[in-house]
N, C-alpha and C positions, 0 to 999 in steps of 0.2 A: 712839565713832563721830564723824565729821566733822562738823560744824555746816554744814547744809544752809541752812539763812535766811539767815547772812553770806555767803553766795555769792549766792542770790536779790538780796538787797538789791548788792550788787558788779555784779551783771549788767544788773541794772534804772539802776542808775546810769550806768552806761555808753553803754547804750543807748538809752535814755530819749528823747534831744535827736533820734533819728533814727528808732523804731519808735512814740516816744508813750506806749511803757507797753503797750504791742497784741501783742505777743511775751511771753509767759510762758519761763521759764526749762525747764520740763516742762510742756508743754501736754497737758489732760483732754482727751476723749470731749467734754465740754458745749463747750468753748473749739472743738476740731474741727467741729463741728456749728453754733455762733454764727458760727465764720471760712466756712463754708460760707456761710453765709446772706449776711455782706458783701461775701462775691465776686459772689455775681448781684447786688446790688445797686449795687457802681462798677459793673459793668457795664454795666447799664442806662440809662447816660447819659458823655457824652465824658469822655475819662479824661486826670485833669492829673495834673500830676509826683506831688502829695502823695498824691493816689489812686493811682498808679502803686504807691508805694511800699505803703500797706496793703494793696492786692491780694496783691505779692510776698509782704508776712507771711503774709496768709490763705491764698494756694492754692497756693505753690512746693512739689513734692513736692518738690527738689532742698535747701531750706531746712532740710524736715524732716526726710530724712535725714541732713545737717549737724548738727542736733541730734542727734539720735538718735545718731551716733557722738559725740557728746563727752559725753553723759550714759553713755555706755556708759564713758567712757576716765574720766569722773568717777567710776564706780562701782568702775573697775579701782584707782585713786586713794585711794578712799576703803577697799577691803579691803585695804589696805599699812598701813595704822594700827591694825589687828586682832591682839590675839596667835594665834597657830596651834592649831587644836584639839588637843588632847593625843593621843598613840598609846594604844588600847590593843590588845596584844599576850597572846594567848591562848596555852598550849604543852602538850602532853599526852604525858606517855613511857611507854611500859612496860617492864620489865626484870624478864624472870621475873614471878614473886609481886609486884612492887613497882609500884604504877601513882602517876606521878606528874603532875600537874596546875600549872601553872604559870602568874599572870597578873603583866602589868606594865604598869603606866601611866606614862605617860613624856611630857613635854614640855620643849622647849628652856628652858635656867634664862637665858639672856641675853633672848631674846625676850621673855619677865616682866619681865627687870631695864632693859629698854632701853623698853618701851610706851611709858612719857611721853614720851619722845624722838621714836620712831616715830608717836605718834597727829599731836606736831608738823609733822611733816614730812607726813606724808598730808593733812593741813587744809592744807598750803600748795599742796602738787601739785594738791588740790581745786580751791583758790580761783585756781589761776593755772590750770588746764584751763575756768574758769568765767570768766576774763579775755581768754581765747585765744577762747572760743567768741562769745563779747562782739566780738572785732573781726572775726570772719568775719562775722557777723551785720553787722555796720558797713561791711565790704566791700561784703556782697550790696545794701547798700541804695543805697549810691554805685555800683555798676553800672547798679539801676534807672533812677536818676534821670540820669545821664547815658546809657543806651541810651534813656533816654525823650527826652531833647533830641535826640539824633539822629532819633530816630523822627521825629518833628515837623519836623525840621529840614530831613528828605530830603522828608517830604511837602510841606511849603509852597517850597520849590523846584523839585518835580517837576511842582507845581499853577504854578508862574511858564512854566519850563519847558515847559509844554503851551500857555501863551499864547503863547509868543513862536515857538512852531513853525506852530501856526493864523494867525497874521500873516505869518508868514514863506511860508507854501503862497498866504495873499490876494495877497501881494504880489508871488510868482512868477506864480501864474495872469494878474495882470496885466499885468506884464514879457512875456509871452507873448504877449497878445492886441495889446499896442501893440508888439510885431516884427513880426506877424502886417500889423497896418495900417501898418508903413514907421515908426513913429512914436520906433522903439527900435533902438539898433544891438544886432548880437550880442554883442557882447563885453558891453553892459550886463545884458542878458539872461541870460548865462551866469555874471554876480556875481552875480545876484538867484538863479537857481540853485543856485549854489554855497554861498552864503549858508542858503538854505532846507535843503540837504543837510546843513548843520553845523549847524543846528537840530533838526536830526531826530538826530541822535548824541549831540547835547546831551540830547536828553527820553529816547531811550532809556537812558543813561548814568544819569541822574537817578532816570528810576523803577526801574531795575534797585539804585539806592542806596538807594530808600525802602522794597523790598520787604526787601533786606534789613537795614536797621536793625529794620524792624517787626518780621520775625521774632526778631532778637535779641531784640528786650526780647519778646517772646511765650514764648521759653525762661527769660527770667528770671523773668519773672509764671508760667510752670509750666500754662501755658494750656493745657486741652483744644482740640482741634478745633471744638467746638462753642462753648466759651470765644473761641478767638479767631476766629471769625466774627463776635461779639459784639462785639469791641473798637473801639470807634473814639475818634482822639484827635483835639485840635481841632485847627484851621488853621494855628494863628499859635502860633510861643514866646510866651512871658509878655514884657513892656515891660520894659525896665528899670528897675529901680530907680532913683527919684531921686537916691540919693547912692549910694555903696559903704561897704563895711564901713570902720570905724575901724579905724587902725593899731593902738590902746591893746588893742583886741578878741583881736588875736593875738598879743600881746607878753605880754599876760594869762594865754594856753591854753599858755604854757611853764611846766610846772609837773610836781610829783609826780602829780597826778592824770592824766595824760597816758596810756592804755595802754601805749607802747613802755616808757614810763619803770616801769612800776607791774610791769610782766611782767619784763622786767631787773633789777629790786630782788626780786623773788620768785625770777627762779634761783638770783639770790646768796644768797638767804637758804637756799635749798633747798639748795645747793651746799656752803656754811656747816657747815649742821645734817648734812648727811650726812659729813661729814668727820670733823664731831667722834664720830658715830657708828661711822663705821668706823675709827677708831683702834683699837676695843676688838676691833669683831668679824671685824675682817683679820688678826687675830691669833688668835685662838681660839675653840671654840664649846663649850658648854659644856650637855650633857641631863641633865636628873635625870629616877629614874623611882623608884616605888613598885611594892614586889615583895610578892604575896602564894602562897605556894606550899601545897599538901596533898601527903602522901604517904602512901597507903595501901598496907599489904602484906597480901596476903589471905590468906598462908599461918597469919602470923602472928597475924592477928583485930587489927591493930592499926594506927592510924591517929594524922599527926602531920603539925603547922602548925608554916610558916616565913613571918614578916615581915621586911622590910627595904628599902632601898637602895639605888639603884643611881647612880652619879654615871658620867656619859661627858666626857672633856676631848678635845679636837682638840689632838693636840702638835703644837705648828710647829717639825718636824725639817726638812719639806724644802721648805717655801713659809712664810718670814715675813709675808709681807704688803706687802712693800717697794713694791711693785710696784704695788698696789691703791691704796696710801697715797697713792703718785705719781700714779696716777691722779687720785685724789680730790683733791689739793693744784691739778694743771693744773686742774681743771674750776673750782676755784674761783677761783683767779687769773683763767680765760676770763671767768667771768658777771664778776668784778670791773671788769675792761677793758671789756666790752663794757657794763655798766651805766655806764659813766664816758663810753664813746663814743657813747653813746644820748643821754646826757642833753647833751653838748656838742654833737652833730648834730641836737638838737629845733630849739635857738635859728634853725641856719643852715637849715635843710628847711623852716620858720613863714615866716623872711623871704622865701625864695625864692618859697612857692606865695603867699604874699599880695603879691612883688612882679607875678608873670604875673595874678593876678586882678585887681592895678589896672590892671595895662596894658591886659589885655582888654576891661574896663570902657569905660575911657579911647578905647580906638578905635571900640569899637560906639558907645558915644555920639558920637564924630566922627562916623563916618559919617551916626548918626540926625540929627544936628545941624546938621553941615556938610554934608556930600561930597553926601547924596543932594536935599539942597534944590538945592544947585548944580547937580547933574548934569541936574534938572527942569526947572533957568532957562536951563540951555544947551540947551538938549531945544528948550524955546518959541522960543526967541530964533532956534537953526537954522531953525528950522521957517517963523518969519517970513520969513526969508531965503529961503527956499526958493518961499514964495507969492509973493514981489515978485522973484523971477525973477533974484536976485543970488549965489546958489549952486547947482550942478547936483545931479540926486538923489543920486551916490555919496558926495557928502561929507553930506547928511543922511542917507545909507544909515549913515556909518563913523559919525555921533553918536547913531544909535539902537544902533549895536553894543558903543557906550563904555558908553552906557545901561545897555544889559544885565548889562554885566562888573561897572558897580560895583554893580548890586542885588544879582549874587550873592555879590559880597565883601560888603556890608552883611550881608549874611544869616546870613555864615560867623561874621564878626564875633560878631553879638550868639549865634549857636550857642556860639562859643569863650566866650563870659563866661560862659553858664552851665556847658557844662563845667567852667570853671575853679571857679566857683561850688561847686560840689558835691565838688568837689575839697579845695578850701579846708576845707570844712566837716570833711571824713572826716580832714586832714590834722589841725585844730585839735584832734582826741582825740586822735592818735597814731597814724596808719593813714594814711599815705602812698599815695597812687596815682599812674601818672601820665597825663600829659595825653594827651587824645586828638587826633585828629591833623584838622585840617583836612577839609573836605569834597573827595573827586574833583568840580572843576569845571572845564570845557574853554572857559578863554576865548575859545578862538576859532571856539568854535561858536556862533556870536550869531544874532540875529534884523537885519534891515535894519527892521524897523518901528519907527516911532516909536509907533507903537498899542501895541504892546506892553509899551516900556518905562514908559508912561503907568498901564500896569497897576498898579504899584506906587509 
């Protein structure tokens, strides 16, 4: 049988850096009932990314059926390494006076003479269905954690969004009341409206993006209805990190141990071993059986035993195997190639997502650093202008609407780092995603308040 531990310890390995060790390979009854009990407990208080992510392990039925098919497809795996239980075959004749009785036990004589071979190859189909299951697992958790930045992403711009439409309705009301007293012309009146109407498109837009990111990570957490009534997450993304990752960091993660790489070296080797396998048995198969016979004739009062042999050979008169051969030579030439194009594509795929995770970095921290201090000192400085009567309200109307536009780039920004973030990370084992795509935001649905953009 296949050695079940060197797969646990492969799986735990893999996974390790992203479930914690929190994901068992075949989860008990006891682990089902403990994972029960950690669900109401994130739940019971605001849920951050790394909570995000052990919920998913404890309550995704979607997770579990995921297991549950590749322990299935490991067990199919692991009975390919078995020799075949023997036939036995019963036969009873009668002829006149003579009753004869027949048995034969029979089992394939390759399937004996090849098991070392076949138990090989079954432990490899094991450990690489137990490597494959390792990077879905790796998948599901790089979904959480990036549906979980959206989540958050959409709400704390849904929640900006609802201020700048509440400024925007103050500011129309009063556009109104000073046309009303002569104090306002139409035309100004009808930008302060128009203005307030593209605020209102903007919040509905927004929150219509925050219900559904939330849903999404609610299907990836596996949430009941009563689960996610429970869920709430907090306000704000997490700050940036002080620095970013070191270049040495991903330069490092190009290696053998890399999943793509580790699963491409295991088809070839699969590929390999089944070739040298089927040389013999594309060619011929070969049953021995054991024959023990009675034959009684009861005319006669007399009674007589036959032992012996029975050998079956498969002649290759009209199918040599040519054909099967060629098969088996292409498959392995394919895993050859493609284990060579994996391992040359890890280098260029490392560079790539570590160069968009610096860049994203790089701009959210502009914005945190530069753009939105500035856009604050241009905010005050209009505003000044505005009191001492040397600018009219539409040009402080169009710098509270600049206001607006760059808090929701700032936003998108530091959203896009952690995506990338979490990307980087699922990329550094060998499991590629890709990027997700900016936030729908309608610049030119802004607020004319400067209250608003003050908000943030």
């Amino acid at each position: 049988s296949v050695d079940e531990t060197r797969g646990q310890r492969q799986f735990e390995a893999a996974t390790a850096p992203f479930t914690q060790g929190k994901l068992p390979l075949q989860p008990t009854a006891a682990n089902l009932t403990e994972a029960q009990k950690l669900s109401e407990i994130l739940l019971a208080q605001p849920l951050g990314q790394p909570e995000a992510v052990q919920l998913a392990l404890a309550n995704s039925p979607a997770l579990q059926a995921m297991q549950a098919r590749y322990r299935a497809q490991g067990a199919e795996a692991a009975q390919k390494g078995r020799i075949a239980n023997p036939l036995f075959t019963f036969e009873r004749t009668h002829i006149g006076n003579e009753l004869e009785l027949a048995r034969l036990l029979s089992f394939g004589l390759l399937d004996l003479l090849t098991l070392p071979q076949r138990k090989q190859i079954a432990q490899q189909q094991y450990d690489q269905n137990v490597l494959q299951q390792a990077g879905e697992v790796i998948d599901q958790v790089t979904q959480v954690r990036q549906a979980w930045v959206d989540a958050v992403a959409t709400r704390q711009l849904a929640d900006y969004s609802s201020q700048v439409l509440e400024s925007a309705q103050t500011s129309h009301d009063m556009a109104m009341l000073m046309r009303r007293a002569g104090n306002f012309s139409h035309l100004a009146q009808m930008r302060h409206q128009m203005f307030m109407s593209e605020a209102m498109m903007l919040d509905a837009q927004t929150r219509q993006a925050a219900l559904s990111s939330r849903e999404r990570l609610v299907r990836l957490l596996g949430l009941s209805n009563a689960q996610a009534n429970q869920l709430h997450l907090p306000d704000r993304l997490p700050a940036l990190p002080s620095a970013p990752r070191a270049a040495n960091e991903t330069s490092d993660a190009v290696n053998a141990d890399r999943l793509d790489i580790k699963l491409a070296r295991m088809q070839l080797d699969a590929a390999a071993r089944a070739q040298g396998l089927g040389k013999l048995t594309s060619v011929t198969d070969i049953e021995l059986g054991l024959r023990h016979d009675n034959v009684s004739d009861s005319s006669a009062g007399t009674s007589s035993h036959k032992n012996g042999f029975e050998v079956g050979v498969t002649l290759p008169l009209f199918d040599f195997g040519e054909y099967k051969r060629a098969s088996m030579n292409a498959r392995t030439q394919a895993a050859t190639q493609q284990l060579e194009a994996t391992v040359r594509n890890a280098a260029s795929t490392v560079r790539e997502r570590y160069a968009a995770y610096l860049n994203a970095y790089q701009v959210a921290r502009h914005y945190q650093q530069d753009v939105l201090p500035i856009s604050r000192a241009i905010n005050n400085e209009m505003l000044l202008r505005y009191n001492g009567m040397f600018i009219g309200v539409f040009d402080l109307m169009a710098q509270a609407r600049e206001q607006v536009r760059v808090v929701q780039q700032a936003l998108n920004a530091q959203r896009q780092f952690w995506l990338e973030d979490a990307a980087l990370q699922a990329e550094l084992v060998g499991r590629p995603v890709l990027s997700s795509a900016a936030l729908p935001m309608n610049a030119g649905a802004n607020s004319s308040s400067k209250n608003a953009a003050d908000a943030h």
